[in-house]
C-alpha positions in Angstrom: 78.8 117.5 1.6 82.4 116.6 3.1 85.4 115.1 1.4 84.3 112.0 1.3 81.2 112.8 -0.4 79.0 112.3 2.6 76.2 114.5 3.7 76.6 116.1 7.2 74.6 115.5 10.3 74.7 118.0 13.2 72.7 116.5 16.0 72.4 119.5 19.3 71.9 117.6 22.4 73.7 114.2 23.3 70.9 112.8 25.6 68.9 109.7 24.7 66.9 111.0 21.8 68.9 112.1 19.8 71.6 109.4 20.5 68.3 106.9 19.8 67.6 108.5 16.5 71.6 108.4 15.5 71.6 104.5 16.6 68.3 104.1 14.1 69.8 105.9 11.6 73.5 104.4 11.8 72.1 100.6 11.9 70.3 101.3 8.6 72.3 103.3 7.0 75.9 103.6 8.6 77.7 105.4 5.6 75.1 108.1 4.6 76.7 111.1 6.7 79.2 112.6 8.6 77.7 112.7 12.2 78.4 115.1 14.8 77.0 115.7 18.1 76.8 118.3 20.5 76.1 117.4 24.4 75.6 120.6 27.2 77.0 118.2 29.3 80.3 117.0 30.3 79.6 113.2 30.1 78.1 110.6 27.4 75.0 109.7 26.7 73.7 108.0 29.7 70.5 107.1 30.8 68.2 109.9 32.5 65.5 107.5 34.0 68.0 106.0 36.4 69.4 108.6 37.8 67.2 107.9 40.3 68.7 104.7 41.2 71.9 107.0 41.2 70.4 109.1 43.7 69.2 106.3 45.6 72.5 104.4 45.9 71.4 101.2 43.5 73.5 102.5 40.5 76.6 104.3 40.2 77.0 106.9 37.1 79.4 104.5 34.6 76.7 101.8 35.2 73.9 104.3 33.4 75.9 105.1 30.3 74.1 104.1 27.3 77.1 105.0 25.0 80.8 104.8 26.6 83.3 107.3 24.3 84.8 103.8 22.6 81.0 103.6 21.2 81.1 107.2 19.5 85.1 106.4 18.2 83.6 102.9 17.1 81.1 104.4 14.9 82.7 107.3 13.5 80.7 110.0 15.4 82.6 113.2 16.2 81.3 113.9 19.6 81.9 117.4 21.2 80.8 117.8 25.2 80.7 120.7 27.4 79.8 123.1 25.1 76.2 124.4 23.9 75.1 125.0 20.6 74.0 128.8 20.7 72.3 129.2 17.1 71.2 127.6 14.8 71.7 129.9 10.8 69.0 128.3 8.3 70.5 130.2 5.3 73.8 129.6 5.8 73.4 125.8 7.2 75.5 126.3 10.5 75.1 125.7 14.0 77.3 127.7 16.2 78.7 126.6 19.9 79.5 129.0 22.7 83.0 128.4 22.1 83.1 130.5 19.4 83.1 128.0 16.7 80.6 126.9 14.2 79.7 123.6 12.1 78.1 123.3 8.8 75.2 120.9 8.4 73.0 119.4 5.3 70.6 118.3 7.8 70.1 119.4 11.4 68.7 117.4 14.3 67.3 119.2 17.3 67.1 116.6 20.4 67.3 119.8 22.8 65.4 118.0 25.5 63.4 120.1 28.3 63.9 122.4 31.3 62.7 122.5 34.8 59.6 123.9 35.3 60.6 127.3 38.0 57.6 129.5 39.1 58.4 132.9 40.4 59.4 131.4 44.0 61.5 133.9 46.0 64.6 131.8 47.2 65.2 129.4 44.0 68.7 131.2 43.4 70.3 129.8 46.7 73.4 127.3 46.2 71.7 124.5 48.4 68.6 124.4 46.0 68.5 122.4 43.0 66.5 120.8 40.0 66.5 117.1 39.2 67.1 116.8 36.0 71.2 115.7 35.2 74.1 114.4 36.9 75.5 117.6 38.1 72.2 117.5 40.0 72.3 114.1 41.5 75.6 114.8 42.8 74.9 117.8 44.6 72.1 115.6 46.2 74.5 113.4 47.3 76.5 115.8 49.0 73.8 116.8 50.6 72.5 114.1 52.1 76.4 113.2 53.3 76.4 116.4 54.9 72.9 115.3 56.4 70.2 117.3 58.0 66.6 118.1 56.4 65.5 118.1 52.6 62.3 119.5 51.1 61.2 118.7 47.7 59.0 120.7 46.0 56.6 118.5 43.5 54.5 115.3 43.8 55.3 113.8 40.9 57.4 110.8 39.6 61.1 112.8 39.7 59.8 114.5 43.0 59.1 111.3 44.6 62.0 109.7 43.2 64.6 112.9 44.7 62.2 112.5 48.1 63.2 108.6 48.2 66.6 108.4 47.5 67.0 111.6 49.6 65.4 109.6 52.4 67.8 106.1 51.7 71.0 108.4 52.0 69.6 109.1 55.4 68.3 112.6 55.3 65.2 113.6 56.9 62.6 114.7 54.1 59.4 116.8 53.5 57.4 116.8 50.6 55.2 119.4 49.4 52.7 119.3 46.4 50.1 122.0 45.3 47.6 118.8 44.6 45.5 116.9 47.0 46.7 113.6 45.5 50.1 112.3 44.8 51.1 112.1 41.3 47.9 113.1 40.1 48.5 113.2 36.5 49.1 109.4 36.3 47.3 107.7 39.5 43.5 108.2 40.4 42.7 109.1 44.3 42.7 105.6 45.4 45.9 104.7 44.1 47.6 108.0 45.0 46.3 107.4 48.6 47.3 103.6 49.2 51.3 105.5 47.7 50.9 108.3 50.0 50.6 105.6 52.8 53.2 103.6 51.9 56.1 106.3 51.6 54.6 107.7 54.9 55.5 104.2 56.6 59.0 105.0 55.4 59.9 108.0 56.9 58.8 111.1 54.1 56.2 113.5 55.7 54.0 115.3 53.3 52.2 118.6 53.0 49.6 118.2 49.9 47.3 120.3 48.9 50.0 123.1 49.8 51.5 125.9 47.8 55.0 127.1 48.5 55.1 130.6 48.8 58.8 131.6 49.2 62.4 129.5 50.1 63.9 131.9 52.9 66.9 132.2 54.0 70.4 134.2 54.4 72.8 133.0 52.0 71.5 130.0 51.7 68.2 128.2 51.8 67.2 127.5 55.7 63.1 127.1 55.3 60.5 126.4 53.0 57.4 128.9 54.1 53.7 127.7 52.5 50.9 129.9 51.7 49.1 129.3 54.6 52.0 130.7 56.9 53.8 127.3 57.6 57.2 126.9 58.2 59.2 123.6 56.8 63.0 124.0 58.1 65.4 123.0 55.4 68.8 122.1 54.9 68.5 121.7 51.2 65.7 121.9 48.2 64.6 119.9 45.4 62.4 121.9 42.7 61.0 118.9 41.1 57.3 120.2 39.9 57.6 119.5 36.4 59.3 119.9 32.5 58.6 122.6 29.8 60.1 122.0 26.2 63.4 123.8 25.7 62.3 125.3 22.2 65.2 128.5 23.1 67.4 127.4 19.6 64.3 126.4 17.9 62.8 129.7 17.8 65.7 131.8 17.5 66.3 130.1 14.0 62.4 131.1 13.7 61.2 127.8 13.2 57.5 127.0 13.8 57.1 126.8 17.9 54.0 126.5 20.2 54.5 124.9 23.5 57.3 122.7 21.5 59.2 122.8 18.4 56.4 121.5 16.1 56.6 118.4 14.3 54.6 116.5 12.0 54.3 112.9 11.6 57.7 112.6 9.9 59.7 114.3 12.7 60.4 117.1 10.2 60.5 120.7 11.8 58.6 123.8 9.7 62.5 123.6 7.7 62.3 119.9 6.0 66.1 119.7 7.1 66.0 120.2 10.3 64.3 117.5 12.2 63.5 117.0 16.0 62.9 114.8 18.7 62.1 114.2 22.7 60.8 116.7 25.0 61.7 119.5 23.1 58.5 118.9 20.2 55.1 119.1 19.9 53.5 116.6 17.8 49.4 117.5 17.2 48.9 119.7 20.1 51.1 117.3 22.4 54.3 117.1 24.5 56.3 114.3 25.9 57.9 113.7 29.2 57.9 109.6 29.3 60.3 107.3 26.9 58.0 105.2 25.3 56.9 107.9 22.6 60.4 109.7 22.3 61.7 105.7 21.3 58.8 106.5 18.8 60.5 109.3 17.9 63.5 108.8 17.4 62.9 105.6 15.4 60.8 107.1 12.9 63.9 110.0 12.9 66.4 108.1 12.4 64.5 106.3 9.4 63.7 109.4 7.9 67.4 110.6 8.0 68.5 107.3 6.6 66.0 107.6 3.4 62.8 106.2 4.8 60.2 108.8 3.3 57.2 105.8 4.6 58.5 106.2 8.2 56.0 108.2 10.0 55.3 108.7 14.2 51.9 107.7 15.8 51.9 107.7 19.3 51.4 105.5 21.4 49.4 104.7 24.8 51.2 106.7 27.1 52.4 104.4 30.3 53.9 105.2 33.5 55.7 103.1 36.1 57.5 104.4 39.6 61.3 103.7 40.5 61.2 103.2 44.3 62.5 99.9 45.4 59.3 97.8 46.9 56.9 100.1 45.7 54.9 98.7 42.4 52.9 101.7 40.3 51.5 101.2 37.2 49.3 103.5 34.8 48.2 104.0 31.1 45.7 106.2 29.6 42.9 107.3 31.3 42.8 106.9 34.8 38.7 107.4 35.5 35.5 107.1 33.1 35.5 110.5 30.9 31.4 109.9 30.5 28.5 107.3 30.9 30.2 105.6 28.1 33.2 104.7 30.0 33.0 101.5 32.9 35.5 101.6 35.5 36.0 97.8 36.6 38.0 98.0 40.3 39.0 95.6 42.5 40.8 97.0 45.8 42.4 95.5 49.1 43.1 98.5 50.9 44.9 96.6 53.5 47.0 94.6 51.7 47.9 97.3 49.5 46.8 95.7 46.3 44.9 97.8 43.6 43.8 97.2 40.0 41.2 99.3 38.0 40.3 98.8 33.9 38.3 101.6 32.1 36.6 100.3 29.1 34.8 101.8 26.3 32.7 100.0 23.7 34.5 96.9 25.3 38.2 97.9 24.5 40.8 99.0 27.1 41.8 102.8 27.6 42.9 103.0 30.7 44.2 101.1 34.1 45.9 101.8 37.3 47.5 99.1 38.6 49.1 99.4 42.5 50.8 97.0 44.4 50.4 94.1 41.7 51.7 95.6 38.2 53.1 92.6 36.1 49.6 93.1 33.8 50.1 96.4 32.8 52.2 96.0 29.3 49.5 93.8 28.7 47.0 96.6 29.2 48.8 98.6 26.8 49.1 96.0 24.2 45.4 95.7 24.5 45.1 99.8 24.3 47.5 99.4 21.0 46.0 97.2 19.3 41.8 98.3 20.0 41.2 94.5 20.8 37.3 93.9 21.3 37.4 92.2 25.0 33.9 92.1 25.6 34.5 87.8 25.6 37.1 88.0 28.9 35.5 91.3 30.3 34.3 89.8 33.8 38.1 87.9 33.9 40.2 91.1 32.7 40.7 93.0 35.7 42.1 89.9 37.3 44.9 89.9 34.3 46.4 88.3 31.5 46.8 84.6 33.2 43.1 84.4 34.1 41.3 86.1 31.7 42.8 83.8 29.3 42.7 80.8 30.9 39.0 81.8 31.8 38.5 82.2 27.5 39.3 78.7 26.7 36.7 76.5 26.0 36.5 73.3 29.0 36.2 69.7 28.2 33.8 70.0 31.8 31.7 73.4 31.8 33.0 75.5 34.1 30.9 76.5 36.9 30.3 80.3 38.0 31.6 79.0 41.2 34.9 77.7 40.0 35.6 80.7 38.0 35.3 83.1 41.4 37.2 80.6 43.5 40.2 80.9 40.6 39.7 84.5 40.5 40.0 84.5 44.1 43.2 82.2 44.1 44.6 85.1 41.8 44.3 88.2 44.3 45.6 86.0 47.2 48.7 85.2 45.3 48.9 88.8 43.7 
């Protein structure tokens, strides 16, 4: 406890978990501890997602803050940037910083975030090849691309197609390589990934799928990515953008319980009931989190917890996805094909127009759907995935979305022919 008699609240990480859970718990209880928080990072909290649009020239960095400094001096929240929390001392109920200094704590919460994924590549220590993960990367982008020439990013995922884009609208020439046949694999099915692949083509980024990157070679500084296959893609700069792992580093040096993340149950309590933690850094029940829906989850059901909610507890939910490239509508939740004979897949695909929708059903409730091109349905998908609802009444309607299928459910003065119902469905895709 402090003077004042409050209990004291260490948070490690400033990024938007942990600054969620600290909102959460300061709206319900605003008195119940001294708060102090730790960032890496020079900066605020500001909003990951968008750096993106940073990158891409549609945002600038004070318009992606999520909490200026007047917010933290507002709320009485001791905020202390640029420095790292090194360890974490259970016993004696300390964290200390690489400064040399070290705060006490009566409870402990780790929002410690995640890590760039970096295979053993030869070349990934050159100055002109980066991750995309903060703003010290973004701007090094953008000095790049002032400086001009040719960019290869590593990684077909969302942040590798996001670097690839706004790489491409700062005018630099860009190459994309991915291991995987199809682009963003883990969140688009082949027809999807394909109809993306043609669309990003049509604006300038050449690919190279189903390629492995074998070294980055250069001098003293990257000058060429070389594939397995004995390919040569000059560069000018790199993005490493193949994916996340949990940084669990502080986590397990204070030997709490770790697997892939910091583990969690549904609380958002650690193995120590005083330490709690949230984001990309846990595991909850054998799974880890890269996307914001289930860390708001999170943190919610943290900052409960801290502020003496003991029924507070985390279920995640449907996991969704959606892609940041100006023009260029992707959608996806769940599953994205039929796991067994049990499943139906229910498509509907204009390979010209670029327009793609697919439902997966099982015992006539949604778990799945890839939407491209035409994406407004999709939260309504996952509401549908949320809340189990039986849609065996609208299930020749659903894949046309919410505005049909539910006009289509409501009873006519006139029956409704078969005929009328297809011409309406048809009116939908045109307009879609």
């Amino acid at each position: 406890m402090n003077r004042n008699g409050r209990a004291r609240l260490v948070v490690v990480g400033n990024g938007m978990a942990g600054m969620r859970a600290v909102e959460e718990l300061i709206a319900r209880a605003p008195d119940r501890f001294d708060i102090t928080v730790i960032g890496a990072e020079p900066h605020p909290n500001y909003n990951r997602i968008l750096l993106s649009a940073v990158l891409a020239g549609e945002k600038t960095l004070d318009e992606i803050e999520v909490n200026p400094l007047g917010w933290y001096a507002e709320h009485d929240v001791r905020l202390i940037v640029g420095t790292r929390a090194t360890a974490a001392d259970r016993a004696a109920r300390t964290v200390a910083l690489a400064d040399g200094t070290s705060l006490p704590y009566d409870k402990l919460l780790l929002a410690t975030g995640s890590r760039p994924l970096a295979p053993p590549i030869p070349g990934l220590g050159f100055p002109n090849v980066r991750a995309f993960r903060d703003i010290a990367d973004a701007q090094a982008m953008i000095a790049a691309a002032q400086r001009g020439g040719r960019a290869v990013v590593i990684g077909g995922g969302l942040l590798g197609l996001e670097a690839a884009w706004g790489l491409k609208r700062r005018g630099m020439a860009v190459t994309l390589v991915h291991l995987m046949p199809t682009l963003m694999e883990r969140q688009l099915d082949i027809a999807a990934g394909e109809l993306l692949r043609r669309d990003l083509e049509t604006r300038g980024i050449a690919f190279f799928t189903n390629s492995q990157t074998e070294e980055i070679v250069g001098n003293d500084r990257a000058e060429a990515v070389m594939l397995a296959d004995g390919r040569r893609i000059p560069a000018d700069f790199v993005v490493l953008a193949i994916g996340i792992r949990p940084n669990i580093d502080l986590a397990r040096a204070a030997d709490l319980e770790v697997n892939r993340g910091i583990l969690v149950g549904d609380d958002m309590a650690t193995s120590d009931p005083d330490i709690y933690a949230v984001g990309e850094c846990i595991e909850h029940n054998g799974q880890v989190f890269g996307l914001v829906a289930p860390i708001w989850d999170q943190a919610k059901v943290a900052g409960a917890r801290l502020a003496g909610d003991e029924a507070a507890v985390y279920v995640p939910p449907p996991v969704f996805t959606s892609l940041k490239i100006t023009g260029i509508d992707v959608f996806s939740a769940g599953r994205l094909a039929a796991a067994d004979a049990a499943d139906e897949e229910i498509t509907l695909h204009d390979e010209k127009r670029g327009l793609y929708k697919k439902v997966i059903l099982r015992e006539d409730r949604v778990v799945g759907s890839v939407l491209y091109g035409s994406v407004v349905d999709g939260p309504w998908y996952v509401e549908l995935m949320r809340a189990r609802t039986d849609v065996s009444s609208i299930r020749d309607q659903i894949v046309f979305g919410r505005a049909f299928a539910e006009q289509a459910s409501v009873p006519q003065a006139d029956e409704t022919t078969t005929a009328a119902r297809e011409a309406g469905a048809a009116d939908w895709w045109q307009a879609a």
